[in-house]
C-alpha positions as CSV (number, residue, x, y, z in Angstrom):
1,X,0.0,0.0,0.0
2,X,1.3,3.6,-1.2
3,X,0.9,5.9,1.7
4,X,2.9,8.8,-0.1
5,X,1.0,11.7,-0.8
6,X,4.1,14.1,-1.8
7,X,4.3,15.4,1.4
8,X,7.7,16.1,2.6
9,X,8.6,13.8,5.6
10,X,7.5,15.3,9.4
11,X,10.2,17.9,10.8
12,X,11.7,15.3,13.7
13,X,12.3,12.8,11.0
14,X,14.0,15.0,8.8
15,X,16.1,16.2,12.3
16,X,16.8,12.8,13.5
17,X,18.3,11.9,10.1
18,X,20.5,15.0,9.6
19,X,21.5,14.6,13.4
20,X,22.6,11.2,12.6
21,X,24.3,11.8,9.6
22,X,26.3,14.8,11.4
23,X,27.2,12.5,14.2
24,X,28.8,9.7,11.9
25,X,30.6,11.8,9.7
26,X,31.9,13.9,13.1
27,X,32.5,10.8,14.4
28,X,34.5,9.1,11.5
29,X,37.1,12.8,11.5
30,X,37.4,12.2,15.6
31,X,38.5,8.6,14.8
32,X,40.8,9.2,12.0
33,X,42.0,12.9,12.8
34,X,41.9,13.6,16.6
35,X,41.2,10.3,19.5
36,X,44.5,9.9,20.5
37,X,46.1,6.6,19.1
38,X,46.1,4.0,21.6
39,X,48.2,0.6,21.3
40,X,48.6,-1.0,18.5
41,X,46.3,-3.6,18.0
42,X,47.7,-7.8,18.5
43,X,46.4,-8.1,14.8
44,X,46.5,-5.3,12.5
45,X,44.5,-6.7,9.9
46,X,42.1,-8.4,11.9
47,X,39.9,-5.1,11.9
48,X,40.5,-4.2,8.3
49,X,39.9,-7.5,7.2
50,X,36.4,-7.3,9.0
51,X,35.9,-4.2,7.7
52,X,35.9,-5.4,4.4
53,X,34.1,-8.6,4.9
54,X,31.2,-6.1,6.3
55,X,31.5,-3.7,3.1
56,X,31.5,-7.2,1.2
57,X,28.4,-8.7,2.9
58,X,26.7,-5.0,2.3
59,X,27.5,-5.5,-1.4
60,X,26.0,-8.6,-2.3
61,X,22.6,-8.0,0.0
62,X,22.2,-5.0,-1.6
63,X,22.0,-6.6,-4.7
64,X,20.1,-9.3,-3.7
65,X,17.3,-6.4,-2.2
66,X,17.6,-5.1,-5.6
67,X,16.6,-8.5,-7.4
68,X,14.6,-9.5,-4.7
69,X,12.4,-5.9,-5.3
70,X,12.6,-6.1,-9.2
71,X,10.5,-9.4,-8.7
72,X,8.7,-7.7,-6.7
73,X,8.7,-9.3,-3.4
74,X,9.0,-6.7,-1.3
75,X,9.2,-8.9,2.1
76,X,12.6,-10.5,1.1
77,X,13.4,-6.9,-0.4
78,X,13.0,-5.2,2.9
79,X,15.0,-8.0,4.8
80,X,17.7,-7.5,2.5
81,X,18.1,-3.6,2.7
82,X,17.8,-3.7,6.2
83,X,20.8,-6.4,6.6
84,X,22.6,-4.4,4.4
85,X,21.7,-1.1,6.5
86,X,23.0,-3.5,9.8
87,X,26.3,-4.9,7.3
88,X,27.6,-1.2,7.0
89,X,26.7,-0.3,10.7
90,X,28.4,-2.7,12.0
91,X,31.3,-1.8,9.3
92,X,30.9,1.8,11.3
93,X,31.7,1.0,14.2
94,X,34.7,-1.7,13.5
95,X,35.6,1.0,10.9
96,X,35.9,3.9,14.4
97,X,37.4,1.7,16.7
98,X,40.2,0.7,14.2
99,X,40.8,4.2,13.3
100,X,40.1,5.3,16.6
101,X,43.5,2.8,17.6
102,X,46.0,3.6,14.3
103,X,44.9,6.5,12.9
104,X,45.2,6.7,9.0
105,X,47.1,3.8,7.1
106,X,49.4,5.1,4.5
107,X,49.2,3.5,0.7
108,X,52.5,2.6,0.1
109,X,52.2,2.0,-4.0
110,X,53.7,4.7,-6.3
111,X,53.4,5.6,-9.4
112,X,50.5,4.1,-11.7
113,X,48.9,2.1,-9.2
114,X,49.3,5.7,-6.4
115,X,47.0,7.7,-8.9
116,X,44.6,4.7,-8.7
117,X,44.1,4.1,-5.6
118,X,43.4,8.0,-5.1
119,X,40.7,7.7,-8.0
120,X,38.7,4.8,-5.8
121,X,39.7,6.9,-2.6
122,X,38.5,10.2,-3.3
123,X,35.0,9.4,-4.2
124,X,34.5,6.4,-1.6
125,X,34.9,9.5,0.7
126,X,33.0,11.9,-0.5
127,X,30.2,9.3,-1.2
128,X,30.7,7.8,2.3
129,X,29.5,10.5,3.9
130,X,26.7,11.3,1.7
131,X,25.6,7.9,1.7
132,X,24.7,8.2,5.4
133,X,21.8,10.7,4.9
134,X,20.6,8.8,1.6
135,X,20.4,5.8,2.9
136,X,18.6,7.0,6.7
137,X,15.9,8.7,4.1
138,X,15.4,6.1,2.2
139,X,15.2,3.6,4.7
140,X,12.4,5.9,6.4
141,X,10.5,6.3,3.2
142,X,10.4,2.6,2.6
143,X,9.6,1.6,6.5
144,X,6.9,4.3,6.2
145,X,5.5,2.8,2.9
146,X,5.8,6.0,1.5
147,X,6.8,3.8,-2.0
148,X,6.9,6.8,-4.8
149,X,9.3,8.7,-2.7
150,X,11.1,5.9,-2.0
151,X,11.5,4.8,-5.1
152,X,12.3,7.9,-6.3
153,X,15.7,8.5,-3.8
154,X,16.5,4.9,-4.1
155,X,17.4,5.1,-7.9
156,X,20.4,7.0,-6.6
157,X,20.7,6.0,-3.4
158,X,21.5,1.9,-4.7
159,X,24.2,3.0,-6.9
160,X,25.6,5.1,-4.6
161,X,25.5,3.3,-1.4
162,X,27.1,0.0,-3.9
163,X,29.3,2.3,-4.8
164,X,31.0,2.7,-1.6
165,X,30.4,-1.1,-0.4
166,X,32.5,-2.4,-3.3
167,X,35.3,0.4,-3.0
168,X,35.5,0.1,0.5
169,X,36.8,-3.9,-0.6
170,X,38.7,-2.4,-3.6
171,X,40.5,0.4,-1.3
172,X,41.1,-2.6,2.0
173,X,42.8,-4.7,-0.7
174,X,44.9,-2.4,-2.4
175,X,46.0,-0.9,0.9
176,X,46.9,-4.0,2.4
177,X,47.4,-6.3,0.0
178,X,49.5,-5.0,-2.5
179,X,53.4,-5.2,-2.3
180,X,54.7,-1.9,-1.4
């Protein structure tokens, strides 16, 4: 049922989303650019490596909503977009307390493989903090059946919010994995 009448969503939801898209990003610069380092972790990579298991696990549900919505069963559609909403969460918070105990890994690559590496980087950023806003919305429009705006904002949210899943994986392997 289509309870979207065009009206723009209720003040307190539109405050609690752009609170809680404030609050990650703010919390993400703490982490990376200001909490004290503590120890290093026993296992360096066993964060990361979560990390991108998480952003990997993200990936393929949000395709799987997508499948699961283009043959229209919206049930399966919803548990998928909501794992995937839970996936990248929980890819939050492993994603702060890592950050919050090294600080920023350096890329060690040069040359070629440097400038690509920044060309995944860069826009996993900037789309990593819009992502959070997109996604809270769209996530309320859907859980408030409001389907046409939903529909609407997921076209570009999808693409986006894939976009930063898979790059996340891209950007964890090149950063650890390569020889440098």
């Amino acid at each position: 049922m289509d309870v979207d009448s065009g009206i723009a969503e209720p003040k307190g939801a539109r405050v609690v989303i752009a609170l809680l898209s404030v609050v990650v990003v703010l919390a993400v610069v703490v982490a990376i650019e200001l909490w004290p380092k503590g120890a290093a972790p026993a296992n360096p990579l066993l964060l990361p490596t979560l990390n991108a298991a998480l952003n990997a696990l993200a990936s393929v549900l949000l395709i799987t909503g997508y499948a699961f919505i283009r043959k229209k069963n919206i049930g399966a559609h919803r548990a998928c977009m909501l794992a995937a909403f839970v996936a990248s969460s929980l890819f939050l918070v492993t994603y702060l307390i890592h950050h919050a105990q090294v600080g920023s890994v350096p890329f060690r690559g040069q040359g070629l493989v440097r400038g690509v590496y920044l060309a995944i980087l860069v826009p996993h950023i900037v789309l990593a903090a819009v992502i959070v806003p997109l996604a809270l919305l769209t996530l309320y429009r859907g859980y408030t059946a409001r389907v046409v705006s939903h529909r609407k904002i997921a076209r570009y949210t999808l693409p986006l919010w894939l976009y930063v899943s898979v790059s996340g994986v891209v950007v964890y392997a090149m950063l650890y994995h390569l020889p440098g």
